[in-house]
N, CA, C and O atoms as a Tripos MOL2 file, in Angstrom:
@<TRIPOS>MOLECULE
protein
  308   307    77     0     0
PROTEIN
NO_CHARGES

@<TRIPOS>ATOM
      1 N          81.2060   34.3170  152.7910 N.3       1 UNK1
      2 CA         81.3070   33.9480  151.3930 C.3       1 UNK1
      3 C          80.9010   35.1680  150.5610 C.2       1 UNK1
      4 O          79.9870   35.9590  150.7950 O.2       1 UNK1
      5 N          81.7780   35.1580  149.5320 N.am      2 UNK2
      6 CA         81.2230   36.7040  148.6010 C.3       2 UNK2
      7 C          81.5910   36.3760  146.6910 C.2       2 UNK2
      8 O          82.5750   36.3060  145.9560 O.2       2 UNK2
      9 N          79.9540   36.2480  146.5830 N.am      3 UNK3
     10 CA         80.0070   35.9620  145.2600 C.3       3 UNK3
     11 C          79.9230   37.9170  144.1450 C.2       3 UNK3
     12 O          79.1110   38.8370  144.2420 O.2       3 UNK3
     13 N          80.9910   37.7750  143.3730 N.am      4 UNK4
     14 CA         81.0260   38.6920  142.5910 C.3       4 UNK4
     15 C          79.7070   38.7120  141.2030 C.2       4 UNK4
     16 O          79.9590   37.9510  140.2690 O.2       4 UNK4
     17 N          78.9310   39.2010  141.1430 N.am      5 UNK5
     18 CA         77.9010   39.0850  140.2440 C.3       5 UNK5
     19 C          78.4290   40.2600  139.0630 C.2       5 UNK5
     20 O          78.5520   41.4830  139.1340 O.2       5 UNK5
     21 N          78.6570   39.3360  138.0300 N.am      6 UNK6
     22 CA         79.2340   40.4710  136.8770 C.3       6 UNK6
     23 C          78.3150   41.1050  135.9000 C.2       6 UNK6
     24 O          78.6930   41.5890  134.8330 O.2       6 UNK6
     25 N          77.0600   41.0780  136.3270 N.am      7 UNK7
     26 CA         75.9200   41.3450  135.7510 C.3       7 UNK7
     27 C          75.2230   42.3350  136.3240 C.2       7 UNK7
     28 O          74.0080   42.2650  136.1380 O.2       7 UNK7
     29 N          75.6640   43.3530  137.0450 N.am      8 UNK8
     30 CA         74.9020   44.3160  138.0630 C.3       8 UNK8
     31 C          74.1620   45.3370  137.1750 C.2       8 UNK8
     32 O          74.6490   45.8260  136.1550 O.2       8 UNK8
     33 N          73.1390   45.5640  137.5830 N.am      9 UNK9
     34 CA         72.7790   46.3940  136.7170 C.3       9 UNK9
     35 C          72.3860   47.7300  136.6800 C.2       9 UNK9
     36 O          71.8740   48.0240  137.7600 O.2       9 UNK9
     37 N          72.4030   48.5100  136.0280 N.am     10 UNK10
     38 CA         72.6250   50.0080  135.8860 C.3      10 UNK10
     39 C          71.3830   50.9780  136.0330 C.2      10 UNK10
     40 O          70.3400   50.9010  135.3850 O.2      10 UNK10
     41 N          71.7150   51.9620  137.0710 N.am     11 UNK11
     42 CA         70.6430   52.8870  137.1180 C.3      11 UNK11
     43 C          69.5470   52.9410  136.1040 C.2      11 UNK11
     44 O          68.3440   52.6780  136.1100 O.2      11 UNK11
     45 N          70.5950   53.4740  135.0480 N.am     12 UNK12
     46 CA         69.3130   53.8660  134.1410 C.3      12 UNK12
     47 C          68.4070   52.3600  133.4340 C.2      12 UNK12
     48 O          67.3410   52.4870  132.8300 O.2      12 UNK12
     49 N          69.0630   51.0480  133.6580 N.am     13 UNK13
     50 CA         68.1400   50.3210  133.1550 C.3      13 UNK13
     51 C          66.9430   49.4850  134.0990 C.2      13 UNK13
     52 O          66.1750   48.5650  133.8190 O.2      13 UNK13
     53 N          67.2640   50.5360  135.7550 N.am     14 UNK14
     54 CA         66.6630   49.7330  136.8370 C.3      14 UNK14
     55 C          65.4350   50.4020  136.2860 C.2      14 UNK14
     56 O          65.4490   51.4850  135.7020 O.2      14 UNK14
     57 N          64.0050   49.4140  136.5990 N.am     15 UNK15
     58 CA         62.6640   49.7880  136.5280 C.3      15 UNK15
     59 C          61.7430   48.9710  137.3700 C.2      15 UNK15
     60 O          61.5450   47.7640  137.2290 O.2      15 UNK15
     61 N          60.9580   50.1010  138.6520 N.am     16 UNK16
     62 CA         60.2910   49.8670  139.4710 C.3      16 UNK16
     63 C          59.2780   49.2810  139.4760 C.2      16 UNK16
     64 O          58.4950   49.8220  138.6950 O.2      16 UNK16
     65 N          58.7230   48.1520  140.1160 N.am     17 UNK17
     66 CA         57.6170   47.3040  140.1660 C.3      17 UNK17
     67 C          56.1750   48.1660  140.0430 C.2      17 UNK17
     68 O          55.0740   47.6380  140.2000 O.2      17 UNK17
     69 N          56.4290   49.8990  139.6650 N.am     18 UNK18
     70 CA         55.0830   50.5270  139.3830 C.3      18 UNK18
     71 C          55.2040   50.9690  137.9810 C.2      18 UNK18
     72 O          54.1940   51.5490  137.5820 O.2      18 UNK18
     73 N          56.1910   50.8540  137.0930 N.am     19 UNK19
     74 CA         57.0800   50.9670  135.4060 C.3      19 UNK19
     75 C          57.6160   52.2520  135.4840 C.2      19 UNK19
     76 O          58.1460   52.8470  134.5450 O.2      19 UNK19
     77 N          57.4690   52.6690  136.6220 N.am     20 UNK20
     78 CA         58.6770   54.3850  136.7420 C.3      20 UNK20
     79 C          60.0150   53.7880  136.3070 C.2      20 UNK20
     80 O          60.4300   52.6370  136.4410 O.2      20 UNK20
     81 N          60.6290   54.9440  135.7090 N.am     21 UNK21
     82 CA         62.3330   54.3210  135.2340 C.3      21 UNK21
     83 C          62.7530   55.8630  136.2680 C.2      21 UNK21
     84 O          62.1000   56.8580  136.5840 O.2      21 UNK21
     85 N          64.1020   55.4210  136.5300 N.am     22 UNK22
     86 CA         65.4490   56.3280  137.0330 C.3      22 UNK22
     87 C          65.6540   57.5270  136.3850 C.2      22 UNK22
     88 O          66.2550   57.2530  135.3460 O.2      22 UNK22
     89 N          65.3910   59.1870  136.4910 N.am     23 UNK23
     90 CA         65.9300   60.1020  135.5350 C.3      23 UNK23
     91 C          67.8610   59.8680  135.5360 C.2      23 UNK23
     92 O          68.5170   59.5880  136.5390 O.2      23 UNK23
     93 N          68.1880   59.9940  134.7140 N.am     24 UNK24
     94 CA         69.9170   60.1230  134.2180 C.3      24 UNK24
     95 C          70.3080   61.0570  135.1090 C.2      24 UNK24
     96 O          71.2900   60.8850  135.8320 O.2      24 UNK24
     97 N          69.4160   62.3510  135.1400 N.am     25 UNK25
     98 CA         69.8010   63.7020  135.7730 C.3      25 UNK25
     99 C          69.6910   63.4760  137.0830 C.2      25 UNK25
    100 O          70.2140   64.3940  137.7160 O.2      25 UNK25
    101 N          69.1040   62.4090  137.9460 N.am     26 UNK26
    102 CA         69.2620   61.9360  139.1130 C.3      26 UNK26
    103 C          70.7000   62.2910  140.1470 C.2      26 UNK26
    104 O          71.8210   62.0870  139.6820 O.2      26 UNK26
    105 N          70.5480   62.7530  141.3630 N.am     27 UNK27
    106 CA         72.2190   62.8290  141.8260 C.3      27 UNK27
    107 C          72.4700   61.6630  142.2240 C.2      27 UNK27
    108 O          73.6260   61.3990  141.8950 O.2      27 UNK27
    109 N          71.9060   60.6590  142.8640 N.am     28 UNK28
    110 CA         72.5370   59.5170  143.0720 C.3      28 UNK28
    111 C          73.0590   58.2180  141.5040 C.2      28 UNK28
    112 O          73.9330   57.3520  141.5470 O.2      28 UNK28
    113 N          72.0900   58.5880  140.2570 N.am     29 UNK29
    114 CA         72.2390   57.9690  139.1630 C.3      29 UNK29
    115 C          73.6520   59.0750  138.7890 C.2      29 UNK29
    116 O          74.5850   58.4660  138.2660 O.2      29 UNK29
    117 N          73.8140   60.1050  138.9320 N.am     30 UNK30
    118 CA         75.3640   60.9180  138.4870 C.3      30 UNK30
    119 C          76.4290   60.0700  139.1800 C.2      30 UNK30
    120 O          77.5700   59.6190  139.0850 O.2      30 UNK30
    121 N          75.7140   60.1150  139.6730 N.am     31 UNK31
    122 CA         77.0050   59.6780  141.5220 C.3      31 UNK31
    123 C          77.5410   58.5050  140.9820 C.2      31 UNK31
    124 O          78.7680   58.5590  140.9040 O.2      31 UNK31
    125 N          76.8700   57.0990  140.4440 N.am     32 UNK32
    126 CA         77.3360   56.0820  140.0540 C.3      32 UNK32
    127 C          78.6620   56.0970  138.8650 C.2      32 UNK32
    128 O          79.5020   55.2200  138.6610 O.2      32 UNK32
    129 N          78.5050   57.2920  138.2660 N.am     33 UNK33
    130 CA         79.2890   57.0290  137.1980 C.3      33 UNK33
    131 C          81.0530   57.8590  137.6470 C.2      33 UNK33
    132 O          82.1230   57.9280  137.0420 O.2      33 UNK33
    133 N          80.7030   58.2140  138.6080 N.am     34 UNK34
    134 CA         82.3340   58.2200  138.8320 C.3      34 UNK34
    135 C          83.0180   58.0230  139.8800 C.2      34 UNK34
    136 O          84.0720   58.6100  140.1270 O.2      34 UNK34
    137 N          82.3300   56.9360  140.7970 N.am     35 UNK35
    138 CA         82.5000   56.2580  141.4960 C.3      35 UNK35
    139 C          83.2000   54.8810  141.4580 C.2      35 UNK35
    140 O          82.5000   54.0460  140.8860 O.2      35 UNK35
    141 N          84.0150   54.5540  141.7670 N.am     36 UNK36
    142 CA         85.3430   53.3990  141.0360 C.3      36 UNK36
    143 C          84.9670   52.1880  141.4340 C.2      36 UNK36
    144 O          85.5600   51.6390  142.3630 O.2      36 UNK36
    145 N          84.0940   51.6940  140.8930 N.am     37 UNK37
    146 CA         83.1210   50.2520  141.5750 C.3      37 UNK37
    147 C          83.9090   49.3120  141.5720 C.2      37 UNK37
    148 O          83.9890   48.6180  142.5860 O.2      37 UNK37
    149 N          84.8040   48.9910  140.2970 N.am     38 UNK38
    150 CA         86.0520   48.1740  140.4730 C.3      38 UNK38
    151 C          86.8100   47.9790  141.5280 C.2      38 UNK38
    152 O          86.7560   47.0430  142.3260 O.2      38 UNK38
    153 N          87.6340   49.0290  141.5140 N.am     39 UNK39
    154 CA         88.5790   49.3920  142.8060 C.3      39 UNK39
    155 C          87.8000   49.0310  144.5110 C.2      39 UNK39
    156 O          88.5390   48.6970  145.4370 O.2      39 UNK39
    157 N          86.3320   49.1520  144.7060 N.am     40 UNK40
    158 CA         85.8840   49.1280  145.4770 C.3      40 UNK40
    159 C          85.6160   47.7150  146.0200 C.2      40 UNK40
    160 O          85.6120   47.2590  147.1640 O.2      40 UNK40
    161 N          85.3180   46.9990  144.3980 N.am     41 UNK41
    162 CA         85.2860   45.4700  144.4610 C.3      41 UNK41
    163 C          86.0890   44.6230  145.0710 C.2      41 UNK41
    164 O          85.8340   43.6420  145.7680 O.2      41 UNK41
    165 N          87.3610   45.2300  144.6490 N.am     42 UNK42
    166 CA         88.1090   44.1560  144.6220 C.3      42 UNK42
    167 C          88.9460   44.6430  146.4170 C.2      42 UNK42
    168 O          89.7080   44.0380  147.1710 O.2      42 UNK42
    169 N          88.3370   45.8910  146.4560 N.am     43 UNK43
    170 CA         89.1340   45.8350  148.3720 C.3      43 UNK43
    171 C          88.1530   45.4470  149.0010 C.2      43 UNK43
    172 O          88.2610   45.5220  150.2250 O.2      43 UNK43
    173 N          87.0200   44.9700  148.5100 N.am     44 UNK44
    174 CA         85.8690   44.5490  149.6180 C.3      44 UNK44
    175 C          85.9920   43.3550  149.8240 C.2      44 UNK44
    176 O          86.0110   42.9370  150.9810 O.2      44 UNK44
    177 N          86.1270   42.3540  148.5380 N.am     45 UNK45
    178 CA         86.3380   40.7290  148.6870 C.3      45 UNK45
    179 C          87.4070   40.7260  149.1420 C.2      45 UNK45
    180 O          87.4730   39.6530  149.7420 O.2      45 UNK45
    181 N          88.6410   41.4180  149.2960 N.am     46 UNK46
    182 CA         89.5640   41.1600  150.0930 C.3      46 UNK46
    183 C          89.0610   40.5620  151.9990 C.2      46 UNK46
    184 O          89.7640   39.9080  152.7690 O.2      46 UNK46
    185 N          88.3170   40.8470  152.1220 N.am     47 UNK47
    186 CA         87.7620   40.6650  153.4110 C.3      47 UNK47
    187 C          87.2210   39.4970  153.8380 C.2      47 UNK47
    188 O          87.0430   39.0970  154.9880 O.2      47 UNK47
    189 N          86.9480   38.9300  152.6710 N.am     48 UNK48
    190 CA         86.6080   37.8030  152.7380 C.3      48 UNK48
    191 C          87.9050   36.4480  152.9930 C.2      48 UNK48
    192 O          88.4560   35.7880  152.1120 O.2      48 UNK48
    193 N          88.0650   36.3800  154.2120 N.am     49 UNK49
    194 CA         88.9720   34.8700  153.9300 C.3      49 UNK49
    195 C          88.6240   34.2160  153.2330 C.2      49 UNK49
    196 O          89.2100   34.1820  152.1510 O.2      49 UNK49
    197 N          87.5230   33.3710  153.4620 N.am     50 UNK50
    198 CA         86.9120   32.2260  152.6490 C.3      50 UNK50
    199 C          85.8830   32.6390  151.7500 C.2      50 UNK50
    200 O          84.8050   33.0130  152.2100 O.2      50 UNK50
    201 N          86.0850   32.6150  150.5620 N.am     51 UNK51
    202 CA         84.8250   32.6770  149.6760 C.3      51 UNK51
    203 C          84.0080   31.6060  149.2880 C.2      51 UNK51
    204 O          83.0980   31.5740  148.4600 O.2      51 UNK51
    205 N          84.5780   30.5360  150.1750 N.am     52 UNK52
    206 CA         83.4160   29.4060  149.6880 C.3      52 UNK52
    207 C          82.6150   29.1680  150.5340 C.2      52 UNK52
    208 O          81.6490   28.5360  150.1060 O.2      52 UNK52
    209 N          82.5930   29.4180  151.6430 N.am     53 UNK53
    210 CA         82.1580   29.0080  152.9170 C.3      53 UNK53
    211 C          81.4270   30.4140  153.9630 C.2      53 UNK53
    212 O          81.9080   31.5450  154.0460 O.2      53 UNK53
    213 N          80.0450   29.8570  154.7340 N.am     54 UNK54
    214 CA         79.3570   31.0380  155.5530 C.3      54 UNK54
    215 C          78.2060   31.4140  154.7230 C.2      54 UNK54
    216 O          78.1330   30.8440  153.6350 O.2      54 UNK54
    217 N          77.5210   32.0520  154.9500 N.am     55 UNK55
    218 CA         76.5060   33.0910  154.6930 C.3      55 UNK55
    219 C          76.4720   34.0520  153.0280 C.2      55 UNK55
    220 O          76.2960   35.2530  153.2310 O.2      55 UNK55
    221 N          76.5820   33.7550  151.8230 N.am     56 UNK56
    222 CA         76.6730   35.0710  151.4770 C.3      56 UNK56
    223 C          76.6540   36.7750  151.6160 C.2      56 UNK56
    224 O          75.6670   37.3140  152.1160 O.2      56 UNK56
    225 N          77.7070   37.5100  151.1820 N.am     57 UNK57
    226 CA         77.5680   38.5600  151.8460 C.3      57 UNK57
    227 C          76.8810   39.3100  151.0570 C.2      57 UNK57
    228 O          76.3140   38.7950  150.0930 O.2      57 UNK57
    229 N          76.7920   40.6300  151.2950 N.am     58 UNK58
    230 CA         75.8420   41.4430  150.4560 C.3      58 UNK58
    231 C          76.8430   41.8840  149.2200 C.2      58 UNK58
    232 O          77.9940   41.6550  149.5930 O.2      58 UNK58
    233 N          76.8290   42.3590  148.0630 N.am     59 UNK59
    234 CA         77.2140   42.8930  146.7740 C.3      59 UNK59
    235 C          78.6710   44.2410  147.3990 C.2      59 UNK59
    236 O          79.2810   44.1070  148.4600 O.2      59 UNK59
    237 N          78.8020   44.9210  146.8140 N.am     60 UNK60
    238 CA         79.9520   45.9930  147.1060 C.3      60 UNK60
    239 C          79.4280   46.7110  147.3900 C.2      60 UNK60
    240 O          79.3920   47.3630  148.4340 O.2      60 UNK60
    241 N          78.6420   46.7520  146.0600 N.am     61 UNK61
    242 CA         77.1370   47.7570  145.7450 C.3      61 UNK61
    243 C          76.7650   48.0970  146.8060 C.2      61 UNK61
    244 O          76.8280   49.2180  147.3100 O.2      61 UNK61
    245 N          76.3270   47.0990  147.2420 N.am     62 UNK62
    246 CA         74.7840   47.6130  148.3060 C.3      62 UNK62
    247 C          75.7340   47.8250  149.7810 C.2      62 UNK62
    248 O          75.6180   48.7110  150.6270 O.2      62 UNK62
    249 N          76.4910   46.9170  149.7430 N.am     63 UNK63
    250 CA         77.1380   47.4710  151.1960 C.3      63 UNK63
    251 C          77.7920   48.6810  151.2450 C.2      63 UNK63
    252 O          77.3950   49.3830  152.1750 O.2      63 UNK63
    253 N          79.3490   49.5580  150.0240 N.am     64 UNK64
    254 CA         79.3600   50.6730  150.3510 C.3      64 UNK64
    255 C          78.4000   51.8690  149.8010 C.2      64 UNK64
    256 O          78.5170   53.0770  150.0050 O.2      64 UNK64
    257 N          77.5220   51.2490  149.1260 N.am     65 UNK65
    258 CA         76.5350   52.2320  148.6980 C.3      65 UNK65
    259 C          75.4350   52.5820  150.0850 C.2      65 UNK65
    260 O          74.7490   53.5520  149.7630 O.2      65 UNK65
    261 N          75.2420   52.3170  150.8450 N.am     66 UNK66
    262 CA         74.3770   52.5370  151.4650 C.3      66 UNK66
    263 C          75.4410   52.9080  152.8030 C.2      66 UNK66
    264 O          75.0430   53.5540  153.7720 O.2      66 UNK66
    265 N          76.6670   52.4520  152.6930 N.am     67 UNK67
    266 CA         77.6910   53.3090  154.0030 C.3      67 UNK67
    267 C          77.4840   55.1210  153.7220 C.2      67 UNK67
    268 O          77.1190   56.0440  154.4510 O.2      67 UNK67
    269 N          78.1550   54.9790  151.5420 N.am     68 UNK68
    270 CA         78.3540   55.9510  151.1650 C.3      68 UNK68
    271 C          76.8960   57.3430  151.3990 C.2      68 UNK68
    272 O          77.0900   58.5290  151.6670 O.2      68 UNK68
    273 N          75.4910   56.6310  151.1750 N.am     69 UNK69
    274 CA         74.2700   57.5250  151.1570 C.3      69 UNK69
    275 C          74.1540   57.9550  152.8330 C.2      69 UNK69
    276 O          73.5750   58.9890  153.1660 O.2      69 UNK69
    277 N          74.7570   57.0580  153.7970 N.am     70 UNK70
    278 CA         74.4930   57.3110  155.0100 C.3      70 UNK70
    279 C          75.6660   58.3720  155.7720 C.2      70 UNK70
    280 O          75.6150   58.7760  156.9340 O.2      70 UNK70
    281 N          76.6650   58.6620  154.7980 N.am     71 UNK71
    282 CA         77.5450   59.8840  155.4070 C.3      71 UNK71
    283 C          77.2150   60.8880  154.7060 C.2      71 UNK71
    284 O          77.0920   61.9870  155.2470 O.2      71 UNK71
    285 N          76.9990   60.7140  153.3260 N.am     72 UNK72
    286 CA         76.1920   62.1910  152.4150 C.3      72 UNK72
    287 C          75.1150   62.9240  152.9540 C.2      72 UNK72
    288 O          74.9280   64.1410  152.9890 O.2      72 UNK72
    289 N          74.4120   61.9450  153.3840 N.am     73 UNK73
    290 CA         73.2350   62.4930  154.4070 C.3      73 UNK73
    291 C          73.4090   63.3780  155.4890 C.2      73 UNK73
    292 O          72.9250   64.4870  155.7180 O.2      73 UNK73
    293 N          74.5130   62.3800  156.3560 N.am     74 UNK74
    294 CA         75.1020   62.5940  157.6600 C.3      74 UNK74
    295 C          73.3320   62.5130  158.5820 C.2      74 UNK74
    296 O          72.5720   63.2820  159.1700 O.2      74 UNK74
    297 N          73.4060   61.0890  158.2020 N.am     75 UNK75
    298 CA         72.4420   60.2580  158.9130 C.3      75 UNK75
    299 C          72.9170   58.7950  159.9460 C.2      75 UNK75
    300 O          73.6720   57.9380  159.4870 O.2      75 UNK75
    301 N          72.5020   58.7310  160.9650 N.am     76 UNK76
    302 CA         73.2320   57.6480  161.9980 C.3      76 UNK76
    303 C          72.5270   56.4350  161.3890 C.2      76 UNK76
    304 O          71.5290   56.5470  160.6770 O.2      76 UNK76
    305 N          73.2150   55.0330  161.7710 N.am     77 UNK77
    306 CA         72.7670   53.9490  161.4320 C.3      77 UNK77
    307 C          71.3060   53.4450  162.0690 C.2      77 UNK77
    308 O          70.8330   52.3570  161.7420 O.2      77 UNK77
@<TRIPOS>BOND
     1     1     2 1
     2     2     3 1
     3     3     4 2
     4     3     5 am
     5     5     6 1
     6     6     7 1
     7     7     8 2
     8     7     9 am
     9     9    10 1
    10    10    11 1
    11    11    12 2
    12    11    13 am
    13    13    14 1
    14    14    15 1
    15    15    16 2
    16    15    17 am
    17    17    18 1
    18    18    19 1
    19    19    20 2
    20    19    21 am
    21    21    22 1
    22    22    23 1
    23    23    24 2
    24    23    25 am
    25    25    26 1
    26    26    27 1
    27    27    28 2
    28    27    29 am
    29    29    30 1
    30    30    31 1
    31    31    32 2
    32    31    33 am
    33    33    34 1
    34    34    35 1
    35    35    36 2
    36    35    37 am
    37    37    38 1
    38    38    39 1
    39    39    40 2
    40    39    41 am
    41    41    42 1
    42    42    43 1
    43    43    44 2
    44    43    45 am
    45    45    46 1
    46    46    47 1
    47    47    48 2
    48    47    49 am
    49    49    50 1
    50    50    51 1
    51    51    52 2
    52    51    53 am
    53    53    54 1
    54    54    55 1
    55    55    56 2
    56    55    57 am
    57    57    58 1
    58    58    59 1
    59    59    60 2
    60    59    61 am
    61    61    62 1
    62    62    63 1
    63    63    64 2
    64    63    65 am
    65    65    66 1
    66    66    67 1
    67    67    68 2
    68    67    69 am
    69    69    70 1
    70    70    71 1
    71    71    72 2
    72    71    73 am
    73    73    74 1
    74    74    75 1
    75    75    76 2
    76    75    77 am
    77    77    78 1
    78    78    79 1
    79    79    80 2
    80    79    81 am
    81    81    82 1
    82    82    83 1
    83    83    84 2
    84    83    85 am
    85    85    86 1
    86    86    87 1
    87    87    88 2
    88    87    89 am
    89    89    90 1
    90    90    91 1
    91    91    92 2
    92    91    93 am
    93    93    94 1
    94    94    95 1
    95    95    96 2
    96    95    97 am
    97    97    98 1
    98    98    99 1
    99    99   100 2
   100    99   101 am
   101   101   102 1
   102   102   103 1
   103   103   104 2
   104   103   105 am
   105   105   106 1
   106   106   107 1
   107   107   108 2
   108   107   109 am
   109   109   110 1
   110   110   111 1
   111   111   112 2
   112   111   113 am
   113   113   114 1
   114   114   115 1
   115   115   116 2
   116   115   117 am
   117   117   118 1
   118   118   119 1
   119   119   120 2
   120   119   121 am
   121   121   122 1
   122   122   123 1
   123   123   124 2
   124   123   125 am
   125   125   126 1
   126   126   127 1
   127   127   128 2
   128   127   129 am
   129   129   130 1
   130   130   131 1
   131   131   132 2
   132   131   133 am
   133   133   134 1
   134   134   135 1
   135   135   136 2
   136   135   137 am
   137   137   138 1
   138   138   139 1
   139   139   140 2
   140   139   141 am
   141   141   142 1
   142   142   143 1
   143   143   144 2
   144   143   145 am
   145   145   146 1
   146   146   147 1
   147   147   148 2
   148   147   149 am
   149   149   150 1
   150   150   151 1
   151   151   152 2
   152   151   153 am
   153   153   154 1
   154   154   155 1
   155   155   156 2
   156   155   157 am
   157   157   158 1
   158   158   159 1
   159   159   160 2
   160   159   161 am
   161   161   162 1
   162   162   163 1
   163   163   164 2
   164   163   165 am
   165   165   166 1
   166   166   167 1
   167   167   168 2
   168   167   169 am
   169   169   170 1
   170   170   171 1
   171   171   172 2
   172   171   173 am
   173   173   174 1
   174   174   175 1
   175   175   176 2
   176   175   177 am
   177   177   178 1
   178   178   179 1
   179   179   180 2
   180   179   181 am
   181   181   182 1
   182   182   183 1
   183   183   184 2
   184   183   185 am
   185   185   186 1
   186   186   187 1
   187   187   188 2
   188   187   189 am
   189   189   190 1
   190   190   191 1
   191   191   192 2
   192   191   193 am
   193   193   194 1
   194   194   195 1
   195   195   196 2
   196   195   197 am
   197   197   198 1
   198   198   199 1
   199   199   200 2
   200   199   201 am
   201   201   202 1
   202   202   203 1
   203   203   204 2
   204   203   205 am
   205   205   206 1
   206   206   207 1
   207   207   208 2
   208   207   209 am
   209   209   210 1
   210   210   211 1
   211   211   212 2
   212   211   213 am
   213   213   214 1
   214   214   215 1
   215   215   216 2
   216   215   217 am
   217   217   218 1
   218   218   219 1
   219   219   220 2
   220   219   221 am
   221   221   222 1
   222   222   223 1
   223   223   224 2
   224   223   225 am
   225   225   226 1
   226   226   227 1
   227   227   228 2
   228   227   229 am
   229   229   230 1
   230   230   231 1
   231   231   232 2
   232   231   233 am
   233   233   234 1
   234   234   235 1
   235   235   236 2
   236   235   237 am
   237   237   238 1
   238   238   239 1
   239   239   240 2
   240   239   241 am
   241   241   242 1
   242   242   243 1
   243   243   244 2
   244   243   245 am
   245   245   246 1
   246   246   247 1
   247   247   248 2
   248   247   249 am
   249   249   250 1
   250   250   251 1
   251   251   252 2
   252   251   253 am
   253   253   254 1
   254   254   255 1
   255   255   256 2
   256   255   257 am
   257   257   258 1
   258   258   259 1
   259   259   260 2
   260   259   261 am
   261   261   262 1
   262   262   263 1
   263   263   264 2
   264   263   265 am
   265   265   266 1
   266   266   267 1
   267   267   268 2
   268   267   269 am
   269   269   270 1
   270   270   271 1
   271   271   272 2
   272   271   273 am
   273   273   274 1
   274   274   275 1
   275   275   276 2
   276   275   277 am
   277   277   278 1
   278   278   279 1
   279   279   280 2
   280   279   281 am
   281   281   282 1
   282   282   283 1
   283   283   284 2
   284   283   285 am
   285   285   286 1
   286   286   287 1
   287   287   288 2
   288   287   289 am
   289   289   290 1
   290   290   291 1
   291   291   292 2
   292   291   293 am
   293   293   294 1
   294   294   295 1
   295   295   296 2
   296   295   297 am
   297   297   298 1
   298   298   299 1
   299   299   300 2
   300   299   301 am
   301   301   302 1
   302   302   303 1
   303   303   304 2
   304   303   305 am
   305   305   306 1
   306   306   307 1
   307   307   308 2
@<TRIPOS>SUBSTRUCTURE
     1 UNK1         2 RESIDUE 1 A UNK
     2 UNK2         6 RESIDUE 1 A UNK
     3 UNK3        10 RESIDUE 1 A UNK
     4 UNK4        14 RESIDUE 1 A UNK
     5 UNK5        18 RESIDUE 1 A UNK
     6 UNK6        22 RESIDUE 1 A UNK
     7 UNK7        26 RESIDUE 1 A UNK
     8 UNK8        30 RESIDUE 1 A UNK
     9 UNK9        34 RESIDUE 1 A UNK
    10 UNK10       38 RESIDUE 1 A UNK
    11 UNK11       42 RESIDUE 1 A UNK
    12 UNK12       46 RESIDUE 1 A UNK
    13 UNK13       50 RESIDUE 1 A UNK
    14 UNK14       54 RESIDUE 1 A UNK
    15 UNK15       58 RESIDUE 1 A UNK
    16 UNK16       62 RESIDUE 1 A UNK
    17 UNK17       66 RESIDUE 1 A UNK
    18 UNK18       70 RESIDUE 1 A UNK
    19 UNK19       74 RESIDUE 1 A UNK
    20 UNK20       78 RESIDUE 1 A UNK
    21 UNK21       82 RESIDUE 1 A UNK
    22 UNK22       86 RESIDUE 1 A UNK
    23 UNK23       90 RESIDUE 1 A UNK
    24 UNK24       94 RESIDUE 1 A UNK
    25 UNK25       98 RESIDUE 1 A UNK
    26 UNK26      102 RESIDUE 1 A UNK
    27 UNK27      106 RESIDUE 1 A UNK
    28 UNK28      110 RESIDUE 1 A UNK
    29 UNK29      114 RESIDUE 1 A UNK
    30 UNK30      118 RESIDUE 1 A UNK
    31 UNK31      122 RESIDUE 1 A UNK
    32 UNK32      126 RESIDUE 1 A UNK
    33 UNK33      130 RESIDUE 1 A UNK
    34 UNK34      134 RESIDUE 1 A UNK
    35 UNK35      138 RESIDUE 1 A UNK
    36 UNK36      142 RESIDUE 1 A UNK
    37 UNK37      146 RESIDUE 1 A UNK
    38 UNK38      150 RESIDUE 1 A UNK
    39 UNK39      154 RESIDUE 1 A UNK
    40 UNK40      158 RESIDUE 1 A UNK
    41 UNK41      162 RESIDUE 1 A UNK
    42 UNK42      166 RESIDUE 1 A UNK
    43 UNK43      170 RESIDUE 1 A UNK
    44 UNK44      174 RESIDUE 1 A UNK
    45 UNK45      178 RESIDUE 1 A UNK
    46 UNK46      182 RESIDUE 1 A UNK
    47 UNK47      186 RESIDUE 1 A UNK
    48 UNK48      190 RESIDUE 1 A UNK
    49 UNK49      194 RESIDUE 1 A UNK
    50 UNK50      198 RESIDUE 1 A UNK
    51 UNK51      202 RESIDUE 1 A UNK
    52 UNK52      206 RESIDUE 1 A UNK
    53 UNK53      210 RESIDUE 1 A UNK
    54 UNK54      214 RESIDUE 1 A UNK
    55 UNK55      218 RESIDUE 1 A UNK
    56 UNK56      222 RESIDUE 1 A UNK
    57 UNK57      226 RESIDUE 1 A UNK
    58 UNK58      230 RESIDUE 1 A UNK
    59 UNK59      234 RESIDUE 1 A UNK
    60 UNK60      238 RESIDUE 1 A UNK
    61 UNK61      242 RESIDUE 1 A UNK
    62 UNK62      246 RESIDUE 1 A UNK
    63 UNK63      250 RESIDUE 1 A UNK
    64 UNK64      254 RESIDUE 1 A UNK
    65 UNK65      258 RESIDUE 1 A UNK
    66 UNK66      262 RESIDUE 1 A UNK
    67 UNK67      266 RESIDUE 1 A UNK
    68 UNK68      270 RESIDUE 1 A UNK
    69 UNK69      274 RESIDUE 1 A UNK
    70 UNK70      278 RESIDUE 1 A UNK
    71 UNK71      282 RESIDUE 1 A UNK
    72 UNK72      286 RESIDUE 1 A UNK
    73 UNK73      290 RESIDUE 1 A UNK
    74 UNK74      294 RESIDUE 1 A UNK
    75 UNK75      298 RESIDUE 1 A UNK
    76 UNK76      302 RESIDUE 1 A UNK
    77 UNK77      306 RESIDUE 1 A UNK
């Protein structure tokens, strides 16, 4: 099951449970902005047969974002 949350929210307005905020000049906060989150969206729920049914899956976000930080790295799973 894969619910689309149209409310995701943005680097610069994320703020850490110690009140640190995100610098803009950040490379992974750059990285977000020209990265085609749309386009990414909508081939990820493709995967989903059933969206009503199973487990929720994780966001686009977090699933190719953390594929994407783990080849930039060129770090193994």
């Amino acid at each position: 099951m894969y619910k689309h949350n149209p409310h995701q929210l943005e680097f610069v307005e994320f703020k850490s449970p110690f009140g640190t905020k995100l610098k803009a000049d950040n490379r992974w906060v750059e990285l977000t902005s020209i990265i085609p989150w749309d386009a990414i969206e909508d081939l990820y729920k493709e995967n989903f047969s059933n969206l009503k049914r199973g487990q929720e899956a994780y966001s686009s976000r977090i699933a190719f974002g953390a594929l994407f930080i783990k080849e930039k790295l060129a770090i193994t799973d």
